[in-house]
Biopython code that builds the backbone (N, CA, C, O; Angstrom):
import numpy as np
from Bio.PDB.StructureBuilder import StructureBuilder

atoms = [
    (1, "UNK", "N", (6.528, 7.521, -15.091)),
    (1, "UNK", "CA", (6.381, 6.145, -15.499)),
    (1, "UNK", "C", (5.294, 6.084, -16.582)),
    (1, "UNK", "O", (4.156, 6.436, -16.271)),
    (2, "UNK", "N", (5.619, 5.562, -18.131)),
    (2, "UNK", "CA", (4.857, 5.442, -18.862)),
    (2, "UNK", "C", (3.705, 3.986, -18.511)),
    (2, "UNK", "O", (4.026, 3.123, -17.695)),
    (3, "UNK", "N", (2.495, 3.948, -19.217)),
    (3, "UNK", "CA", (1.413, 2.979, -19.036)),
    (3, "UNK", "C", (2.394, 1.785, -19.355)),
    (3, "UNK", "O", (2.406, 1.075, -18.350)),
    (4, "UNK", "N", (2.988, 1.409, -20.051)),
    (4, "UNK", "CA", (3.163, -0.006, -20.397)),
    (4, "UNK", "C", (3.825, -0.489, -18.937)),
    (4, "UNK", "O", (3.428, -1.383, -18.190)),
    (5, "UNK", "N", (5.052, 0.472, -18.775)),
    (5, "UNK", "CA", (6.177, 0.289, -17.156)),
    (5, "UNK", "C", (4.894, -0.108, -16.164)),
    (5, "UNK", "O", (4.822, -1.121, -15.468)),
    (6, "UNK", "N", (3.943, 0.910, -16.277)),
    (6, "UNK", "CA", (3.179, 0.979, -14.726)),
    (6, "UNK", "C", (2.028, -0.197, -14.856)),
    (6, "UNK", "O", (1.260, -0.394, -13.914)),
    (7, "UNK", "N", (1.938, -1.069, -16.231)),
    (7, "UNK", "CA", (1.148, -2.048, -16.119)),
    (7, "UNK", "C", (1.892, -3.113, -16.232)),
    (7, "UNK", "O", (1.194, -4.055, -15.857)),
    (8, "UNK", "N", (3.413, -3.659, -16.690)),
    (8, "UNK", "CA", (4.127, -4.354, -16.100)),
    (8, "UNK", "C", (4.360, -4.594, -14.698)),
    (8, "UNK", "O", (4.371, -5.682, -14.122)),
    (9, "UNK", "N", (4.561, -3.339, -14.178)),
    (9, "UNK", "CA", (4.800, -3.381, -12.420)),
    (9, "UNK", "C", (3.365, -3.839, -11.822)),
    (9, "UNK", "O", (3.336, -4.542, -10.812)),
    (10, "UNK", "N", (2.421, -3.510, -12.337)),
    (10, "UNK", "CA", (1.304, -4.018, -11.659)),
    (10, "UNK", "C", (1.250, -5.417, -11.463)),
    (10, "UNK", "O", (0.802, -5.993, -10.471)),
    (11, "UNK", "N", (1.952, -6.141, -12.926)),
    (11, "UNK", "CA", (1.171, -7.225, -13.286)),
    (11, "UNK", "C", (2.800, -7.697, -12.170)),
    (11, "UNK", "O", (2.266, -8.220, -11.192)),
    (12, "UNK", "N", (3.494, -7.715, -12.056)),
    (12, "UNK", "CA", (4.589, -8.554, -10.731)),
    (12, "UNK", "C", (4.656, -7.669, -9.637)),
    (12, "UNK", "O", (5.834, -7.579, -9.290)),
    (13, "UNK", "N", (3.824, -6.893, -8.855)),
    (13, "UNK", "CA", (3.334, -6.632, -7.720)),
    (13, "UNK", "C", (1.906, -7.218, -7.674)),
    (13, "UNK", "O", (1.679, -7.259, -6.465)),
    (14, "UNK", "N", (0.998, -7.616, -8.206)),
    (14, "UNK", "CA", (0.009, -8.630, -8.135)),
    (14, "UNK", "C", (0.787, -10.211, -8.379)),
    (14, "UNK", "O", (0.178, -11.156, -7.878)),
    (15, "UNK", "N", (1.818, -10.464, -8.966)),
    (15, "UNK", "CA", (2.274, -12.009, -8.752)),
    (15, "UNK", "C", (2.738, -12.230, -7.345)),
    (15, "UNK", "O", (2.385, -13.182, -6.649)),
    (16, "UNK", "N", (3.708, -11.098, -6.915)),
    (16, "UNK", "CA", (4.403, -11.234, -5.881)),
    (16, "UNK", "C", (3.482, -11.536, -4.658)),
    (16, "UNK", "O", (3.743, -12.480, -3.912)),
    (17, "UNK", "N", (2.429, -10.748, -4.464)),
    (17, "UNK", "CA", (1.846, -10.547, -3.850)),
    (17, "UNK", "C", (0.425, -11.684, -3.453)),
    (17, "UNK", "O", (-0.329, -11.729, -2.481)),
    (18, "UNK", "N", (0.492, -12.252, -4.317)),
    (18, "UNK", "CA", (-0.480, -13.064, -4.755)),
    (18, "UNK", "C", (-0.571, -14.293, -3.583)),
    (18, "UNK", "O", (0.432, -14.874, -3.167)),
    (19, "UNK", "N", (-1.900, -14.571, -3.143)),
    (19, "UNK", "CA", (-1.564, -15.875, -2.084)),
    (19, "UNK", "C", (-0.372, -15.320, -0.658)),
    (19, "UNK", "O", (-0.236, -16.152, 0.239)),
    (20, "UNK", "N", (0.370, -14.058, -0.523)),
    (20, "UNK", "CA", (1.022, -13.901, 0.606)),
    (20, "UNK", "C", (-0.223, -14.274, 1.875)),
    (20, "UNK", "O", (-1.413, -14.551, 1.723)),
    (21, "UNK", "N", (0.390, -14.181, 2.822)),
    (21, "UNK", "CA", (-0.176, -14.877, 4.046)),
    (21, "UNK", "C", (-0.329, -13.366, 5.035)),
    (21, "UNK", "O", (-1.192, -12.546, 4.723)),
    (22, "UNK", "N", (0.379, -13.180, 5.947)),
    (22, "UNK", "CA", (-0.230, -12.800, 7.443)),
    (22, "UNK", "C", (0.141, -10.922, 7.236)),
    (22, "UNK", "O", (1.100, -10.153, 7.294)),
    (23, "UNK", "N", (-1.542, -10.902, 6.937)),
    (23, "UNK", "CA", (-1.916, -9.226, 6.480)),
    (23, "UNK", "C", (-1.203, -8.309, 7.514)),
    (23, "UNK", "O", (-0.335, -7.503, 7.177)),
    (24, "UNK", "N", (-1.602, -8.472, 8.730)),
    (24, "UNK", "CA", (-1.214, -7.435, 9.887)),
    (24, "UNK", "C", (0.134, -7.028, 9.616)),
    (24, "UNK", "O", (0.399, -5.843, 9.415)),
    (25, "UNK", "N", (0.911, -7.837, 9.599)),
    (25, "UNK", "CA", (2.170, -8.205, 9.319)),
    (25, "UNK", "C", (3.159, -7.652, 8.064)),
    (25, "UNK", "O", (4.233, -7.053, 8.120)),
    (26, "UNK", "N", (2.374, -8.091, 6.934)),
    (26, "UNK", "CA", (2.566, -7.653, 5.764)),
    (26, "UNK", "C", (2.347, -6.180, 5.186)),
    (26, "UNK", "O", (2.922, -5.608, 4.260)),
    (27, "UNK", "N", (1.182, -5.697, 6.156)),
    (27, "UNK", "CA", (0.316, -4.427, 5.399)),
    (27, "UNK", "C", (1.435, -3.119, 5.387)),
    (27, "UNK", "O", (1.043, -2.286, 4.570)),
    (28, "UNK", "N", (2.337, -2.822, 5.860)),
    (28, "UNK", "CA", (2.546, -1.524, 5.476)),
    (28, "UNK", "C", (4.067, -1.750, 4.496)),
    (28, "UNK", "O", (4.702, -0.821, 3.995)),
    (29, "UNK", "N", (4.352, -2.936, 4.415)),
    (29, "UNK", "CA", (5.472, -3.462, 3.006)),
    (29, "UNK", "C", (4.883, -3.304, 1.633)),
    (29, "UNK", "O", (5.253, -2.726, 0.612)),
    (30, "UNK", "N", (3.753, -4.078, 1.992)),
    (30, "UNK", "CA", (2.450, -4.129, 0.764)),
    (30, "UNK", "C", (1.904, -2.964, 0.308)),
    (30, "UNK", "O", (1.408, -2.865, -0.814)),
    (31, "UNK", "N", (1.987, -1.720, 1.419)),
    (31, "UNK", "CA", (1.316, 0.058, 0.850)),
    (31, "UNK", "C", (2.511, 0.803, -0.157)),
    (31, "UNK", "O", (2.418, 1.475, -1.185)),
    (32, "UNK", "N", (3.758, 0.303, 0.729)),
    (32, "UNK", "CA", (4.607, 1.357, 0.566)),
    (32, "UNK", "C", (5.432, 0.743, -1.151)),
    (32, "UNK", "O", (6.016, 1.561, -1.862)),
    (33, "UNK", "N", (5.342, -0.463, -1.474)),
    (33, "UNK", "CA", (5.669, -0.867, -2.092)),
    (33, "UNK", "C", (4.546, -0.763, -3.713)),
    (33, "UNK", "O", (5.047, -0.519, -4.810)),
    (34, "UNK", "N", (3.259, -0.968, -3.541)),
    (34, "UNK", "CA", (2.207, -0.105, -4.272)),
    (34, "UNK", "C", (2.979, 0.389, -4.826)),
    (34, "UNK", "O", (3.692, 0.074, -5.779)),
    (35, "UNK", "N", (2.749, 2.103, -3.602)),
    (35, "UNK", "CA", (3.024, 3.434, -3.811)),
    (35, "UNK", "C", (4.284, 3.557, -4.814)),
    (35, "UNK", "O", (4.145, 4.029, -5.942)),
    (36, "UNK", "N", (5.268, 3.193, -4.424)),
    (36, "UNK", "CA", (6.482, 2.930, -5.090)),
    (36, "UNK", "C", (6.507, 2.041, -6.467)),
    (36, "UNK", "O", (6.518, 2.472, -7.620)),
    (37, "UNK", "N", (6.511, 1.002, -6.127)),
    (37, "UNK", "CA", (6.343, 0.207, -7.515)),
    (37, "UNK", "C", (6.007, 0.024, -8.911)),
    (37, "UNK", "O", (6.623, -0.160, -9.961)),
    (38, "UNK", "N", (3.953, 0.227, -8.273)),
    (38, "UNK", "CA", (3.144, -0.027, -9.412)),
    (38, "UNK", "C", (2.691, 1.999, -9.335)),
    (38, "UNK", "O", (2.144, 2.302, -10.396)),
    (39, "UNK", "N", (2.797, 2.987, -8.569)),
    (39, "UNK", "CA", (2.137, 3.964, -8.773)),
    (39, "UNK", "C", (3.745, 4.857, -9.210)),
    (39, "UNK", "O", (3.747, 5.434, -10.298)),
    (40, "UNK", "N", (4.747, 4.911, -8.535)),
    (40, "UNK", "CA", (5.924, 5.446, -9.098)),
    (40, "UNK", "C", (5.875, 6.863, -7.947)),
    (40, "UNK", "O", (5.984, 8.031, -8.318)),
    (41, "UNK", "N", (5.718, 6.487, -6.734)),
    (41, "UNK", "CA", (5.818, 7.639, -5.497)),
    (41, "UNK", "C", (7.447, 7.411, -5.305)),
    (41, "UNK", "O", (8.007, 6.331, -5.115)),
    (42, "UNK", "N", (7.993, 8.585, -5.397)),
    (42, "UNK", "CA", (9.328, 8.705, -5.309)),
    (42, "UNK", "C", (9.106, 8.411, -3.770)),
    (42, "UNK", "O", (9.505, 7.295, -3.436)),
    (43, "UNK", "N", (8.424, 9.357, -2.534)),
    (43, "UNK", "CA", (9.165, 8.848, -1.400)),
    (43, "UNK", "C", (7.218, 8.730, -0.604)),
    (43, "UNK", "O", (6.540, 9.488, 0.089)),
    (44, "UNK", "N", (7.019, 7.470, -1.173)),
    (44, "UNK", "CA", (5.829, 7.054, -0.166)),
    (44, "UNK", "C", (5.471, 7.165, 0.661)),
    (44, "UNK", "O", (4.282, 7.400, 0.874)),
    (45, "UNK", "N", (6.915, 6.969, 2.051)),
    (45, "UNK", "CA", (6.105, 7.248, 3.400)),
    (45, "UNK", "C", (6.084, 8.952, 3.652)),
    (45, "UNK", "O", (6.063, 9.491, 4.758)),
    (46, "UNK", "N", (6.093, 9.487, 2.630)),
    (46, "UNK", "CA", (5.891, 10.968, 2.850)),
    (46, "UNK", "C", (3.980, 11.027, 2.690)),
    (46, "UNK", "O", (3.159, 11.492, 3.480)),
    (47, "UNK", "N", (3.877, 10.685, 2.008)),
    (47, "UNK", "CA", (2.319, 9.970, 2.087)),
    (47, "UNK", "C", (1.157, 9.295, 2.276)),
    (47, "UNK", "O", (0.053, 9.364, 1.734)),
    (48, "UNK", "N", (1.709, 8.484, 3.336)),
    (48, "UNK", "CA", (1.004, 7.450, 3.842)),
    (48, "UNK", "C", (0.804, 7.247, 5.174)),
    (48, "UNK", "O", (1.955, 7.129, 5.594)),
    (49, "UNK", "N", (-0.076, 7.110, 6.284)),
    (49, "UNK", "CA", (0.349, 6.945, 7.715)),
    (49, "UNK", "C", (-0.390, 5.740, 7.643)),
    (49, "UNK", "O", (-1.217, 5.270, 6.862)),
    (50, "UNK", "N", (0.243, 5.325, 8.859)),
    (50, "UNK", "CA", (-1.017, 3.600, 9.204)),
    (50, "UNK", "C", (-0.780, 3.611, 10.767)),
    (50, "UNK", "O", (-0.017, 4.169, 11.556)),
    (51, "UNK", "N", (-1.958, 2.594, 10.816)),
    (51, "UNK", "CA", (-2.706, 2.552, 12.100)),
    (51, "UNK", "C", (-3.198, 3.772, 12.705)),
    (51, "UNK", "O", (-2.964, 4.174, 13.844)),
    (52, "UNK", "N", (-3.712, 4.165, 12.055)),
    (52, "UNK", "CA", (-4.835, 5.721, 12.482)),
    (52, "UNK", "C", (-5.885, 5.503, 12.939)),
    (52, "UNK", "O", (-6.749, 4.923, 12.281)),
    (53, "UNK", "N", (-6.068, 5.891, 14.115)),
    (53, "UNK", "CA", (-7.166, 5.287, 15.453)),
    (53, "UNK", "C", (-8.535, 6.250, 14.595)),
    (53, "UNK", "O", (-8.391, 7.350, 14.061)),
    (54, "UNK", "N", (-9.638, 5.552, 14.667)),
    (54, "UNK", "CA", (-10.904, 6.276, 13.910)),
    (54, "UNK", "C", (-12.491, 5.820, 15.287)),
    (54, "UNK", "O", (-12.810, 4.993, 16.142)),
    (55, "UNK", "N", (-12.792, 6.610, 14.860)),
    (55, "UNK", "CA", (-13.967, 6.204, 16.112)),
    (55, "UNK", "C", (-15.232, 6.132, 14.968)),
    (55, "UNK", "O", (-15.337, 6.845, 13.970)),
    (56, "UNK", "N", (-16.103, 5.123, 15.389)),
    (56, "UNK", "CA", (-17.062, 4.138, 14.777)),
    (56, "UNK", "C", (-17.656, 4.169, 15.705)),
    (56, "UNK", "O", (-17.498, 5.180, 16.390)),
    (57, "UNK", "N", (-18.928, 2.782, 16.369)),
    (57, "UNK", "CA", (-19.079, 2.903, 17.051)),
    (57, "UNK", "C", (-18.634, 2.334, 18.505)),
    (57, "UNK", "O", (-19.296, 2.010, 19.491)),
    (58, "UNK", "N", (-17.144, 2.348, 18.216)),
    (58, "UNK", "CA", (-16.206, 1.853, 18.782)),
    (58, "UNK", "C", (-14.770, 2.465, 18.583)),
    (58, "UNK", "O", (-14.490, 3.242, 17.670)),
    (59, "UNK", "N", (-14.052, 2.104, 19.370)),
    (59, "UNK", "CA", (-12.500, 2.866, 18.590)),
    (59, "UNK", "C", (-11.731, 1.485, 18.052)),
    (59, "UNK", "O", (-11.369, 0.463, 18.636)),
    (60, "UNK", "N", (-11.660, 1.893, 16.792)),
    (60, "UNK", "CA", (-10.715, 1.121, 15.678)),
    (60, "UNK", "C", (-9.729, 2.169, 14.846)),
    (60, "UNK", "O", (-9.653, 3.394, 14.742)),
    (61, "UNK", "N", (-8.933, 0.885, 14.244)),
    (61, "UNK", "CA", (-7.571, 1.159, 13.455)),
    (61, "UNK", "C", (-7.707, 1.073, 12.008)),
    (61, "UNK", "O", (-7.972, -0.065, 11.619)),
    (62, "UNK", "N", (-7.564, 2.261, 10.798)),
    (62, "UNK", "CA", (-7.490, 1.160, 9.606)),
    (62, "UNK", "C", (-6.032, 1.278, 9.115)),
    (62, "UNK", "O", (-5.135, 2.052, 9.450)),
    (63, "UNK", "N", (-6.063, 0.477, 8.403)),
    (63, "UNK", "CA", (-4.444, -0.241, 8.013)),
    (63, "UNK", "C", (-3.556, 0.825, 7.587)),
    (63, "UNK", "O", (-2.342, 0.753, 7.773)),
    (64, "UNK", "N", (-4.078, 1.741, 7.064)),
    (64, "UNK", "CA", (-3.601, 3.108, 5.530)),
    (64, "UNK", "C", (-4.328, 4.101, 5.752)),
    (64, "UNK", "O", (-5.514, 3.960, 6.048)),
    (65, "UNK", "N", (-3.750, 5.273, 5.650)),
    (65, "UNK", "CA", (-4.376, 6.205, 5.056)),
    (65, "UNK", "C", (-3.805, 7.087, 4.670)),
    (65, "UNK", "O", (-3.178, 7.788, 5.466)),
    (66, "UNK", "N", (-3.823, 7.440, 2.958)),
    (66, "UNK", "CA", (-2.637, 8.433, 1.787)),
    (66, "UNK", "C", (-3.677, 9.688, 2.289)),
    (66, "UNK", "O", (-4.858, 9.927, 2.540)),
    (67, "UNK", "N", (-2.510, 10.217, 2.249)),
    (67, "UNK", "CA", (-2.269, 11.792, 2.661)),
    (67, "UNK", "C", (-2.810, 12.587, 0.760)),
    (67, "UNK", "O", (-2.319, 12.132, -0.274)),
    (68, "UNK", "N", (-3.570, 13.444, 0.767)),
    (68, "UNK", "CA", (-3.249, 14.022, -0.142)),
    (68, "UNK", "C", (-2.819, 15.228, -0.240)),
    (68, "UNK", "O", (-2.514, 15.688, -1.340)),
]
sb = StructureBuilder()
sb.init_structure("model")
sb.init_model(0)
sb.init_chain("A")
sb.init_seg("    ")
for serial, (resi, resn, name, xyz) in enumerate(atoms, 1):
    if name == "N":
        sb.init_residue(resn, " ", resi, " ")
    sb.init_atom(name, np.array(xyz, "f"), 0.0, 1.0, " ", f" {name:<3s}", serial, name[0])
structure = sb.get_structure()
């Protein structure tokens, strides 16, 4: 994907996206679609896991996390 494609796609994956509502919900449409869209990952969920339990000083979840 040349710069102009991948800053078009940015600029209507930031419209689309813009003002959406209920994150929990939304978050792994919103990664995989990124990945795909505005970055040009042929197959995203080969790269991405979510809800990955992390210990703090507590046990929590974060939304994403790309594989490299």
């Amino acid at each position: 994907m040349n710069n102009t494609r991948q800053h078009e796609s940015a600029r209507l994956f930031a419209q689309k996206w813009k003002d959406c509502g209920y994150e929990k919900g939304e978050s792994q449409t919103f990664w995989i679609e990124l990945l795909h869209n505005v970055l040009g990952v042929e197959q995203p969920t080969d790269f991405i896991s979510f809800e990955n339990q992390v210990k703090l000083s507590h046990t929590s979840f974060i939304d994403a996390y790309i594989l490299s």
